[in-house]
C-alpha positions as CSV (number, residue, x, y, z in Angstrom):
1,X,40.7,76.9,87.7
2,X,41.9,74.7,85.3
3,X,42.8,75.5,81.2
4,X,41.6,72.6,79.4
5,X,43.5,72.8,75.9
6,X,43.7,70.3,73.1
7,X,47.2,69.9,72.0
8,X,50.1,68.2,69.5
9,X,53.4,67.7,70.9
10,X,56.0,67.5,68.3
11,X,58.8,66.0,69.1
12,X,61.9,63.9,67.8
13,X,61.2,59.9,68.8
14,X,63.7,59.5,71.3
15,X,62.3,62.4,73.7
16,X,58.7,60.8,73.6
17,X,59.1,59.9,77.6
18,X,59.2,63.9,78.2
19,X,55.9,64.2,76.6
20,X,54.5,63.3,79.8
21,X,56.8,65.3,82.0
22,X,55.7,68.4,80.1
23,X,51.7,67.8,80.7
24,X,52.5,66.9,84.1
25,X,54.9,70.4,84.4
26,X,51.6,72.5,83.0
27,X,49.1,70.5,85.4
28,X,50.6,72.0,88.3
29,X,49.5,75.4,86.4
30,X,46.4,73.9,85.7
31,X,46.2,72.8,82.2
32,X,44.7,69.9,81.7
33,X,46.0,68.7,78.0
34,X,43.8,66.5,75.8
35,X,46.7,65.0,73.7
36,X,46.9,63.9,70.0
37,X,50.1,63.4,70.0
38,X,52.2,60.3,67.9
39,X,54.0,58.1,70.4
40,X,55.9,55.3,68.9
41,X,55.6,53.2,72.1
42,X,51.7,52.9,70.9
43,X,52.6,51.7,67.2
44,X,50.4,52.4,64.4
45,X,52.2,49.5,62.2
46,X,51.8,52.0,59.0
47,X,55.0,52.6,57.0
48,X,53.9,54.2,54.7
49,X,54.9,58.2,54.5
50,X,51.6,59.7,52.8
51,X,49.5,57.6,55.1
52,X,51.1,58.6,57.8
53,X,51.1,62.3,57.0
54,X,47.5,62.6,55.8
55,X,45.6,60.1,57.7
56,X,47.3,60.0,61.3
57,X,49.3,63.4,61.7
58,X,47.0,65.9,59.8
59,X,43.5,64.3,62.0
60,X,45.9,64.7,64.8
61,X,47.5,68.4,64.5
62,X,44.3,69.5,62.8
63,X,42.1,68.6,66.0
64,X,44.9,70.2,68.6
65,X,44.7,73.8,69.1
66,X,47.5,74.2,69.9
67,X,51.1,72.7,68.6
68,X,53.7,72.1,71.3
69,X,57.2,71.5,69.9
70,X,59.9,69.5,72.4
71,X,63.4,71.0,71.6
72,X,66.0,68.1,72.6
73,X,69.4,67.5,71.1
74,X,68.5,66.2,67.5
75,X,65.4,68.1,67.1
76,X,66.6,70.2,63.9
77,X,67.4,66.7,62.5
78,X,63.8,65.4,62.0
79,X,62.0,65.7,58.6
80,X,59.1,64.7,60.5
81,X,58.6,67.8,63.4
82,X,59.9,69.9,60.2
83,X,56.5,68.6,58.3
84,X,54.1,69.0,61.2
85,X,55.3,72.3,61.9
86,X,54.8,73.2,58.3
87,X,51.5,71.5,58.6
88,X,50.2,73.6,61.6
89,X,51.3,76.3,60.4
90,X,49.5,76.3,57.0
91,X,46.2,75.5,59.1
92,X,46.6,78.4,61.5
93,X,47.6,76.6,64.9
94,X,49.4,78.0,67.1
95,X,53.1,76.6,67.1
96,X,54.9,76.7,70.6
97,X,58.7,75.7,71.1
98,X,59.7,74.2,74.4
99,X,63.7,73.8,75.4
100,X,63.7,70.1,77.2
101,X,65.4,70.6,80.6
102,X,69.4,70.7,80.4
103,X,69.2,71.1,76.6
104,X,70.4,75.2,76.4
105,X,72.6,73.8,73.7
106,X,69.7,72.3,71.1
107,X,69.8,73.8,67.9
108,X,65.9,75.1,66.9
109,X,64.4,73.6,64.3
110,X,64.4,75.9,60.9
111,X,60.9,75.6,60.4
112,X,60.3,76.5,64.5
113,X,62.6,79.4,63.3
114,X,60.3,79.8,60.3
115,X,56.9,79.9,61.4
116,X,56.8,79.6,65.2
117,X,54.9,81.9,67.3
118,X,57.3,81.4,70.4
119,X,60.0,79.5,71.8
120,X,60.7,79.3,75.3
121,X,62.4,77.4,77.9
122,X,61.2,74.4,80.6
123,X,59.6,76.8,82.8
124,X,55.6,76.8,83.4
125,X,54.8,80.5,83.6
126,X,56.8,81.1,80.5
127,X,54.9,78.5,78.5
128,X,51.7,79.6,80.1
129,X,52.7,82.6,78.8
130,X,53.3,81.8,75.3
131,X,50.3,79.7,74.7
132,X,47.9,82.0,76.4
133,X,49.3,85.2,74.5
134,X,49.1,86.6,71.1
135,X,52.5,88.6,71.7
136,X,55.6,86.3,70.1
137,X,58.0,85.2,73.2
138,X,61.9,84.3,72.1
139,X,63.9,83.1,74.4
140,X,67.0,80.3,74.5
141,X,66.6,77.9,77.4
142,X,67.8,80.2,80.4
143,X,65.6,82.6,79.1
144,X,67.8,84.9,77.5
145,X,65.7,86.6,74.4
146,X,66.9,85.3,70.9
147,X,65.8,86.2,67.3
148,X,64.1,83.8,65.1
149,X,64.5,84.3,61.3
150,X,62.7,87.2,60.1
151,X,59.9,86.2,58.5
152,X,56.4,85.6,60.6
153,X,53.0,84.4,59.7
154,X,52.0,87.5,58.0
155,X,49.8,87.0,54.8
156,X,49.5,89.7,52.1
């Protein structure tokens, strides 16, 4: 039976090609992804950053259910998956981390740290897992369970 989910993958631009190596890892658990998702090899031609933010990224992460965020190398670095995790997170989607394959070294993002629900690493149940569950997975890469900064999603 397949799990058709609408979903944002945040990622940093130059691990955009593993977009589509995660919906094709999840297809073989029978996800089917309807993607919103920014790709910079389909340009938009806007520069500028309020634009971009309100009228391409919000539509985008507003209409996924479900944020995906691809942990490479220079993840932490972007200003931009920092801002669309923020974004979701404000609006109540869920926020997913994914370790890319052979990346058990990335540092996570602070704001994945912030206000993720899980984090996990390139492994199908694991992120079936943590998008189908309301319990909060953290794991590094291999697996191993990590701590993400101490404050959660809770509202007073």
């Amino acid at each position: 039976m397949s799990k058709i989910m609408k979903v944002f993958v945040s990622h940093k631009g130059e691990d955009e090609e593993r977009i589509d190596d995660f919906i094709n890892l999840m297809a073989k658990k029978g996800y089917k992804f309807r993607d919103s998702s920014i790709r910079e090899s389909e340009p938009n031609r806007a520069n500028n950053e309020e634009y971009i933010k309100y009228s391409i990224l919000k539509p985008a992460i507003d209409w996924a259910g479900t944020m995906v965020v691809l942990i490479g190398k220079d993840t932490h670095k972007s200003e931009w998956v920092d801002w669309e995790v923020e974004y979701a997170m404000k609006h109540d989607t869920k926020i997913v981390g994914v370790f890319l394959p052979g990346e058990r070294d990335a540092e996570l993002p602070d704001s994945l740290k912030d206000y993720g629900d899980s984090c996990v690493g390139w492994n199908s149940d694991k992120i079936d897992e943590a998008i189908r569950s309301d319990k909060r997975i953290w794991e590094d890469a291999d697996g191993n369970p990590i701590m993400p900064n101490a404050s959660n999603r809770t509202t007073c």
